[in-house]
Residue, then its C-alpha position, 0 to 999 in steps of 0.5 A: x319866114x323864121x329864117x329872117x330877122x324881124x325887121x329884116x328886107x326883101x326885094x324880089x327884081x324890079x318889086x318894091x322892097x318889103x320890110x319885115x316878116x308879115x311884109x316879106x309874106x305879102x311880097x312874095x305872094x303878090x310877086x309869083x308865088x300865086x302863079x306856081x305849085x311850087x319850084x326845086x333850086x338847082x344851085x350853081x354856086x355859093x360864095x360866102x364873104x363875112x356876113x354876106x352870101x351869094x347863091x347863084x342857081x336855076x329854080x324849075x318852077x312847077x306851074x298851076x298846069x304842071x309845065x315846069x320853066x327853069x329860070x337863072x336866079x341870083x340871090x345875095x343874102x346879107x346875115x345877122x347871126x343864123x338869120x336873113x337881114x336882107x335878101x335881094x333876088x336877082x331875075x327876070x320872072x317874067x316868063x312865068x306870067x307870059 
């Protein structure tokens, strides 16, 4: 959480999005990561334009029953500094609830 700014934005997919770093806490909680013990990114690509970066990778998700899903994400990162303005998650998680 100390990667984003104090008043920074999150938005997991179709979730609505949160604001701050107690609200960013409590989204990604609620979002998936109740569901999982934990993950590893593979990443794929890495493009920087000016203060904005985009990350392209798969993530294997390590599930409660130790089966591993491997899902294609897509992240864009907007940057104040060294630290997370804005962050929007692009995927389909709902293979993990299935």
């Amino acid at each position: 959480l100390t990667m984003f700014t104090e008043n920074a934005q999150y938005r997991f997919g179709n979730y609505p999005p949160a604001v701050g770093r107690e609200g960013i806490r409590a989204a990604a909680t609620a979002s998936h990561l109740e569901a999982i013990k934990g993950c590893r990114f593979n990443i794929q690509g890495l493009w920087e334009f000016g203060d904005v970066v985009v990350c392209e990778m798969e993530i294997e998700y390590i599930r409660t029953d130790d089966s591993i899903l491997t899902l294609p994400c897509t992240d864009v990162f907007r940057m104040e500094g060294n630290q997370i303005k804005d962050m929007r998650i692009y995927m389909d998680a709902s293979p993990l609830f299935a």
